[in-house]
Backbone atoms as SQL, in Angstrom:
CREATE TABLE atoms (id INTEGER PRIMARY KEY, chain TEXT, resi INTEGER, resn TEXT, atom TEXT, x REAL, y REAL, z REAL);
INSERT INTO atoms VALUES
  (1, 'A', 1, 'UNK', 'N', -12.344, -12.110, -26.345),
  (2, 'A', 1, 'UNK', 'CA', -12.605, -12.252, -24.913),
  (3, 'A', 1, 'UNK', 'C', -11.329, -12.649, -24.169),
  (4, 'A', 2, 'UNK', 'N', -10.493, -13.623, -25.049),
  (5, 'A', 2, 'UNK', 'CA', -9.883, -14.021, -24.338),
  (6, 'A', 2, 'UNK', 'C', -8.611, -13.162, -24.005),
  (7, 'A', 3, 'UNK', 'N', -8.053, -11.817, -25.193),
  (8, 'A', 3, 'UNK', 'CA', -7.626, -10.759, -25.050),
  (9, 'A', 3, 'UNK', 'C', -7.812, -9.905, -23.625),
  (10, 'A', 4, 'UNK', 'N', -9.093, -9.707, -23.455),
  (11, 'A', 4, 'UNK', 'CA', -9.343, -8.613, -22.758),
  (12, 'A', 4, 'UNK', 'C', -9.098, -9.106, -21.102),
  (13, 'A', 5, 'UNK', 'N', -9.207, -10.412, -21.338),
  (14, 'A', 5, 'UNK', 'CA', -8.697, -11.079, -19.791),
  (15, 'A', 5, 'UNK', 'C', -7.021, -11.145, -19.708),
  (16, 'A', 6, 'UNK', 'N', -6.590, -11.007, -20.420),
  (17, 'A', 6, 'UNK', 'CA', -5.390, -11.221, -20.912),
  (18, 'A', 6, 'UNK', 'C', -4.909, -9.909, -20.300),
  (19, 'A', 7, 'UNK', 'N', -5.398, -8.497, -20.736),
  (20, 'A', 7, 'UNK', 'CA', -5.228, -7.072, -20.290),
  (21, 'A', 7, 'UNK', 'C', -5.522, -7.222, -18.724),
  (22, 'A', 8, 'UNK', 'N', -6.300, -7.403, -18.395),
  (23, 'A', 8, 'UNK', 'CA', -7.065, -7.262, -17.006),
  (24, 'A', 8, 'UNK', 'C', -6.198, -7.936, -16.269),
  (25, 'A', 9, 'UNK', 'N', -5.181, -8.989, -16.328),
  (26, 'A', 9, 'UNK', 'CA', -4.461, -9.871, -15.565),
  (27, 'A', 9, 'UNK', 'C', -3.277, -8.716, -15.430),
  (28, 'A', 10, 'UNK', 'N', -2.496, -8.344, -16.740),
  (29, 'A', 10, 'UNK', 'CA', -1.296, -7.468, -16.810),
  (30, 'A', 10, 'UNK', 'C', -1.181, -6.274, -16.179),
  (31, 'A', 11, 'UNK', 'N', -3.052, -5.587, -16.095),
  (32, 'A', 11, 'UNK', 'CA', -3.231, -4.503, -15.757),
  (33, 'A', 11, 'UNK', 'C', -2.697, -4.713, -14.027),
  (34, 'A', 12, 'UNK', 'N', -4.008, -5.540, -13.204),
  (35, 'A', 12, 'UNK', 'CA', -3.697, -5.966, -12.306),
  (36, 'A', 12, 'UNK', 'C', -2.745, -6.007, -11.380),
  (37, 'A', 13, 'UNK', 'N', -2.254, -7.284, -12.096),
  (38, 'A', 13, 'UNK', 'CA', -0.458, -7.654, -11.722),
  (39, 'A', 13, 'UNK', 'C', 0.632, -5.822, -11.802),
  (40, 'A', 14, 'UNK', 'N', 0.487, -5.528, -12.639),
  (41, 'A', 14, 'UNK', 'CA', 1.424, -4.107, -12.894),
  (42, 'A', 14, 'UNK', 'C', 1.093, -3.104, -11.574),
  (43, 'A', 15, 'UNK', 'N', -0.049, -3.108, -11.211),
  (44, 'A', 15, 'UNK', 'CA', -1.021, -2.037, -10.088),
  (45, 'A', 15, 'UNK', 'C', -0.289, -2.768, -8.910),
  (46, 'A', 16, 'UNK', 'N', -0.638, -4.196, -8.665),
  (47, 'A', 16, 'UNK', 'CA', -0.035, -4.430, -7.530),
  (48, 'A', 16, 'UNK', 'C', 1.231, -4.599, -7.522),
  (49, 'A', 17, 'UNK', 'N', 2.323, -4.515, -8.144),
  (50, 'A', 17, 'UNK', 'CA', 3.191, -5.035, -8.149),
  (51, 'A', 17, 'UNK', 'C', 4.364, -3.644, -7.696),
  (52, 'A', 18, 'UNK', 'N', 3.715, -2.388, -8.628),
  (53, 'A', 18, 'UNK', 'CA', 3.786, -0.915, -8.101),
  (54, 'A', 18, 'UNK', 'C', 3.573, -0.563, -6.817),
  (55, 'A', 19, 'UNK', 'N', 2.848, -1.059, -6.075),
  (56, 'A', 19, 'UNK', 'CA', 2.299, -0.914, -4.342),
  (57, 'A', 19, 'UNK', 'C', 3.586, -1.380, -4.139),
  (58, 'A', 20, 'UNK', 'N', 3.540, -2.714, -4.574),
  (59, 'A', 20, 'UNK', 'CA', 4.555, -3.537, -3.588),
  (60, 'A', 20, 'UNK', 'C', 6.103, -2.932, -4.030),
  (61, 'A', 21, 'UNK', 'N', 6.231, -2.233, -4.778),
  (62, 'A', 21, 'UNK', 'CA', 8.010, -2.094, -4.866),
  (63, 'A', 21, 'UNK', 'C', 7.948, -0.742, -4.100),
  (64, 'A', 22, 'UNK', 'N', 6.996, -0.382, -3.002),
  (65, 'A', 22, 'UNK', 'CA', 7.244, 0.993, -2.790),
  (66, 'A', 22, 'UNK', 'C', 6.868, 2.042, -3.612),
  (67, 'A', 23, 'UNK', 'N', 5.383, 1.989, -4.298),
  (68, 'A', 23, 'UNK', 'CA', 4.856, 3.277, -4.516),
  (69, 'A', 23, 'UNK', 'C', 4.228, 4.048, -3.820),
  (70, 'A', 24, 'UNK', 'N', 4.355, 5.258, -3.586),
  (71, 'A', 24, 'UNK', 'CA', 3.045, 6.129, -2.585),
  (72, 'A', 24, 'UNK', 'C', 1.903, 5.753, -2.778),
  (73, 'A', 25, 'UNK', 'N', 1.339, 5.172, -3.795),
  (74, 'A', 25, 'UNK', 'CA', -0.273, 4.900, -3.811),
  (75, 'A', 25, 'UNK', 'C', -0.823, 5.991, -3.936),
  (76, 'A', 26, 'UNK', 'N', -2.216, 5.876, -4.039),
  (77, 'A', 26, 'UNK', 'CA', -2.869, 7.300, -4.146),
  (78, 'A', 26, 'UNK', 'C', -2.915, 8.280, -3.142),
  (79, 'A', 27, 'UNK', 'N', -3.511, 9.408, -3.336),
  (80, 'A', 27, 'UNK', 'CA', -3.774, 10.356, -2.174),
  (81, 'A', 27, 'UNK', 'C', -4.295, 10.055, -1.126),
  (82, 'A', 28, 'UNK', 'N', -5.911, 8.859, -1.675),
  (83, 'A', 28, 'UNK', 'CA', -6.622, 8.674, -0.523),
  (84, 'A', 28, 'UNK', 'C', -5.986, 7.567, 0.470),
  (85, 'A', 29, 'UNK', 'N', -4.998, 7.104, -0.561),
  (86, 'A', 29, 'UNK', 'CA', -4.156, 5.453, 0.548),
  (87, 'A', 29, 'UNK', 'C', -3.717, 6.487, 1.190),
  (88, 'A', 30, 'UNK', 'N', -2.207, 7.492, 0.886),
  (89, 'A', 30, 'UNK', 'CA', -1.509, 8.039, 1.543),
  (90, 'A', 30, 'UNK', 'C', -2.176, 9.175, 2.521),
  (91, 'A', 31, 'UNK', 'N', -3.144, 9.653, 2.121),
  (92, 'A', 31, 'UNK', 'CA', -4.338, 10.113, 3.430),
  (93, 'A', 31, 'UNK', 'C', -4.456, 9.563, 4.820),
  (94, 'A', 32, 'UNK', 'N', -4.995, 7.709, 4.320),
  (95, 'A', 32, 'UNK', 'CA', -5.899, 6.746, 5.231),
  (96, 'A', 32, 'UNK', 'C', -4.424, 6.579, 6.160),
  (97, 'A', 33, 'UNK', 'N', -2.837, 6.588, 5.466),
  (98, 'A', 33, 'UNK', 'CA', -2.319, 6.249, 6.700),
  (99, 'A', 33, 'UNK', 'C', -0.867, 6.889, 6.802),
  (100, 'A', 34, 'UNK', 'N', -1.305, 8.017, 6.402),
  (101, 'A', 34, 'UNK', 'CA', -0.152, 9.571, 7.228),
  (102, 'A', 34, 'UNK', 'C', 0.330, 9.092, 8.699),
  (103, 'A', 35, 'UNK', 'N', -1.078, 8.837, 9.760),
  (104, 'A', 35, 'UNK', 'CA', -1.214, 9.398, 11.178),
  (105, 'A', 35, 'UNK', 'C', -0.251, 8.162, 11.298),
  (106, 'A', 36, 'UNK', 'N', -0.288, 6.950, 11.211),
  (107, 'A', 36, 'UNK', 'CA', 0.052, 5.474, 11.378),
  (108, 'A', 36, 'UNK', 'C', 1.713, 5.675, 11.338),
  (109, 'A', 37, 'UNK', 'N', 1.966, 6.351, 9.216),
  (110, 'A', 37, 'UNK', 'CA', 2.957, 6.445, 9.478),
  (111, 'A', 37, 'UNK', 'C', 4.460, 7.232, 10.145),
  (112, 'A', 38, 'UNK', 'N', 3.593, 8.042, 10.529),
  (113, 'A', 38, 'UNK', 'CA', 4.105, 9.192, 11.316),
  (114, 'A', 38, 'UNK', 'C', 4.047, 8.809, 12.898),
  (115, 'A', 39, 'UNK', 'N', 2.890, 7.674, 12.990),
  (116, 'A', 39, 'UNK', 'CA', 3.106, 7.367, 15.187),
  (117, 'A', 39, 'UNK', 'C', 4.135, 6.287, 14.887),
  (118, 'A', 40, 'UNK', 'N', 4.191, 5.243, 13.694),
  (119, 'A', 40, 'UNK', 'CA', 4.597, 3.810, 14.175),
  (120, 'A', 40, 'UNK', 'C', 6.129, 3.957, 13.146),
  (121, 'A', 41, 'UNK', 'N', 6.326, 4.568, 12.237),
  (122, 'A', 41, 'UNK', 'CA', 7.369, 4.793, 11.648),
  (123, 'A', 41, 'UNK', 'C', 8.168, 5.377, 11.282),
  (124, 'A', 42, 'UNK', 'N', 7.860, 7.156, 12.041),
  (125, 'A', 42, 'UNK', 'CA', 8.850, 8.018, 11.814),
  (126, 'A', 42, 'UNK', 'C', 10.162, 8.316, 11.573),
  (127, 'A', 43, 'UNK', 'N', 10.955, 6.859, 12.012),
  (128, 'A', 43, 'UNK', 'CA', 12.528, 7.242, 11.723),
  (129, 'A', 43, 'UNK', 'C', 12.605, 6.438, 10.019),
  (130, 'A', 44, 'UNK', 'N', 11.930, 6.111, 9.361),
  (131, 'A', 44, 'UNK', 'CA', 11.725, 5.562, 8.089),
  (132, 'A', 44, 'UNK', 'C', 11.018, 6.836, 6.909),
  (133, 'A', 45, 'UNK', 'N', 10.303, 7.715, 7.387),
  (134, 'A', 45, 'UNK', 'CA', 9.983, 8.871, 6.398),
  (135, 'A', 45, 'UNK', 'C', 10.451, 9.387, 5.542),
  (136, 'A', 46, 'UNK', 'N', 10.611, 9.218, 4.176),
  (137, 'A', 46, 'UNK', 'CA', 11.079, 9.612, 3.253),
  (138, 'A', 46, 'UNK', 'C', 11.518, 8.549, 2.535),
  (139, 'A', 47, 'UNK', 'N', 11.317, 7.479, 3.191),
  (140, 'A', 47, 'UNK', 'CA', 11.856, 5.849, 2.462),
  (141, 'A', 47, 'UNK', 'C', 10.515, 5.380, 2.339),
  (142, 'A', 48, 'UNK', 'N', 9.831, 5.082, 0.860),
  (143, 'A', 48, 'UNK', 'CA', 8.349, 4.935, 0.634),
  (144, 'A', 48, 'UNK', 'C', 8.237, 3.433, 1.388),
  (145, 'A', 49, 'UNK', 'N', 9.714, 2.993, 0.580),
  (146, 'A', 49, 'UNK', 'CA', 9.461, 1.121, 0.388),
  (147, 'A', 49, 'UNK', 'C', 9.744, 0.878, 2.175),
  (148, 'A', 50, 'UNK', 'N', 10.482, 1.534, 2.460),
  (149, 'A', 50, 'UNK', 'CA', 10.719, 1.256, 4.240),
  (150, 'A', 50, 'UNK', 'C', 9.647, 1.308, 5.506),
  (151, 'A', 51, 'UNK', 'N', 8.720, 2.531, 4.908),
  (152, 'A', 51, 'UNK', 'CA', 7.650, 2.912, 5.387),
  (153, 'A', 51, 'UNK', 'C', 6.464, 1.905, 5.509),
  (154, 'A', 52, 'UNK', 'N', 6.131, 1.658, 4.208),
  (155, 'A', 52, 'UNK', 'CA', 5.347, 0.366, 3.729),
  (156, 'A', 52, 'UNK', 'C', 5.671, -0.932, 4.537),
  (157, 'A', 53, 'UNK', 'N', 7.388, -1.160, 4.588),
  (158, 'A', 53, 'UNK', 'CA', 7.242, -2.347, 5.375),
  (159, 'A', 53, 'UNK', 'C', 7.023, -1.946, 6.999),
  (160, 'A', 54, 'UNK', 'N', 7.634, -0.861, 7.573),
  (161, 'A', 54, 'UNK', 'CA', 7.444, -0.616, 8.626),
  (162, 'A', 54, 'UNK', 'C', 5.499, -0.877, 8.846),
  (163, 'A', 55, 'UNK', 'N', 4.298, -0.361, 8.230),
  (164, 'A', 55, 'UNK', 'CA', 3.204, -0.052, 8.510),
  (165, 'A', 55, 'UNK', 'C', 2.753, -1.804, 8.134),
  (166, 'A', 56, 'UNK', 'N', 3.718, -2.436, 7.512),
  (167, 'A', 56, 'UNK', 'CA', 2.817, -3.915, 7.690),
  (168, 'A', 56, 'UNK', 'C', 3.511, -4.966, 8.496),
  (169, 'A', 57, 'UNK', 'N', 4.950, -4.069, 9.345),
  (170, 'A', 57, 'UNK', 'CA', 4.603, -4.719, 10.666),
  (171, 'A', 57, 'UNK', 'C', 4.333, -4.295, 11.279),
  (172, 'A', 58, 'UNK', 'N', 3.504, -3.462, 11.362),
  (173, 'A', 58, 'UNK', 'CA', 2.602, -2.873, 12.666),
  (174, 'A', 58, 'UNK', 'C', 1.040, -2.553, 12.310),
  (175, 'A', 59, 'UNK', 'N', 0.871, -4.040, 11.461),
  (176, 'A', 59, 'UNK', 'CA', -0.356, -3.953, 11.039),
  (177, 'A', 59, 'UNK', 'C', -1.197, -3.966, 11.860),
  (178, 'A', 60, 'UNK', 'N', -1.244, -4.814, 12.324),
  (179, 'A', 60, 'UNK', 'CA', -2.479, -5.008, 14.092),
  (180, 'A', 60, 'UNK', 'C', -2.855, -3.682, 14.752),
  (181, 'A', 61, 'UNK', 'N', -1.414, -2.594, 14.680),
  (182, 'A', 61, 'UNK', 'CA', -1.495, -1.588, 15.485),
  (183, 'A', 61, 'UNK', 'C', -2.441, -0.397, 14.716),
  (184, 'A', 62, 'UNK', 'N', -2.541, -0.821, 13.228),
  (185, 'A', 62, 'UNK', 'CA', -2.858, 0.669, 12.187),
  (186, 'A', 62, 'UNK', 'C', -4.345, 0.805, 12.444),
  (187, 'A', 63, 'UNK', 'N', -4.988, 2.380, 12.064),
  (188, 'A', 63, 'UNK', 'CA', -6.092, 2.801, 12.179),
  (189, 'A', 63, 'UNK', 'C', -6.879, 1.683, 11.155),
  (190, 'A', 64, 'UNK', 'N', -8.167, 1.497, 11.442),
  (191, 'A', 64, 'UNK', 'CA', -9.040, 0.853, 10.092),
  (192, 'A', 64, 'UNK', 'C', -8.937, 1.411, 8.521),
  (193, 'A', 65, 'UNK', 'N', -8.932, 2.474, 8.533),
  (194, 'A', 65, 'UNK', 'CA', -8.827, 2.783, 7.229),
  (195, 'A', 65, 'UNK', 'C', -7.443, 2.487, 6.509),
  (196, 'A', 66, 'UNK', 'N', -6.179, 2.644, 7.225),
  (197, 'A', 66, 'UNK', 'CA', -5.029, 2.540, 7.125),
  (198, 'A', 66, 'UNK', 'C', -4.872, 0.270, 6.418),
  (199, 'A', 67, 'UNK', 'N', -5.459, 0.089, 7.504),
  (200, 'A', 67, 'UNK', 'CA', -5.508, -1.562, 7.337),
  (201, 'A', 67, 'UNK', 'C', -6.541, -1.509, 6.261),
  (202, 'A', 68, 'UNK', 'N', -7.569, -0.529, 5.715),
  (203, 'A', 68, 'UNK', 'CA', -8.206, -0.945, 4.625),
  (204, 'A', 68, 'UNK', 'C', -7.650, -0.567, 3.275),
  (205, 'A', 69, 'UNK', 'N', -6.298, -0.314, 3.599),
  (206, 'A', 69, 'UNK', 'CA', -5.841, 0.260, 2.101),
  (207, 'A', 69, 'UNK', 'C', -4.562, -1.062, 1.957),
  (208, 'A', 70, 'UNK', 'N', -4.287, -1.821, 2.784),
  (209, 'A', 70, 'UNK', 'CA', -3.390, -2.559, 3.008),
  (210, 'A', 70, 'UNK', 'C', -4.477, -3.882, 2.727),
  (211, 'A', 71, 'UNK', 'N', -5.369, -4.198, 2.840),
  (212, 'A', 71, 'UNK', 'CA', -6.378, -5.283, 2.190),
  (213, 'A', 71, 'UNK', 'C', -6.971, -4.833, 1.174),
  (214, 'A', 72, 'UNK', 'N', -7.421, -4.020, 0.716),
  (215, 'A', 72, 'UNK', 'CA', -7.799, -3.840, -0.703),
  (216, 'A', 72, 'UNK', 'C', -6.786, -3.864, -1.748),
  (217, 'A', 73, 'UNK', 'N', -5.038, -4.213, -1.469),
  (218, 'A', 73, 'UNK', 'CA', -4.015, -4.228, -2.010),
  (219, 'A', 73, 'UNK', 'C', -3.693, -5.687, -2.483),
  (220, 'A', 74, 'UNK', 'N', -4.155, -6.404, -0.988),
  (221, 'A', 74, 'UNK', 'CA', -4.299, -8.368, -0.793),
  (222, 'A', 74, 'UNK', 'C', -2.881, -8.004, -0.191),
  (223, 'A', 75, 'UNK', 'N', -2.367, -7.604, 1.041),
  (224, 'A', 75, 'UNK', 'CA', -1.279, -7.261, 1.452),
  (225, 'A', 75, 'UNK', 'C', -1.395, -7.631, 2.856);
């Protein structure tokens, strides 16, 4: 038992830790906030990790779904 919590922490930690150094995330993240990053960050496009920070300072401003891929992250 105490193994498998052991996995689940590493797994975790590794998933978020990938978001946070600037991964694209999945299709449906990079779906939920194309429009966001294309109104609020366009001169950053093509820079994942730049983009990312650009869209979480302009969190207040992002569509709901966009802000729901940015809290289901704990971001």
């Amino acid at each position: 038992m105490r193994s498998i919590v052991l996995v689940l922490v590493i797994l975790l930690t590794e998933t978020s830790l990938s978001f946070a150094q600037g991964q694209k995330g999945t299709p449906q993240e990079q779906q939920a906030c194309t429009r966001d990053a294309q109104r609020f960050c366009r001169p950053q496009l093509g820079d994942d990790g730049a983009v990312q920070q650009c869209l979480q300072q302009n969190r207040a401003k992002l569509s709901s779904s966009c802000q729901k891929v940015f809290a289901s992250r704990g971001m």
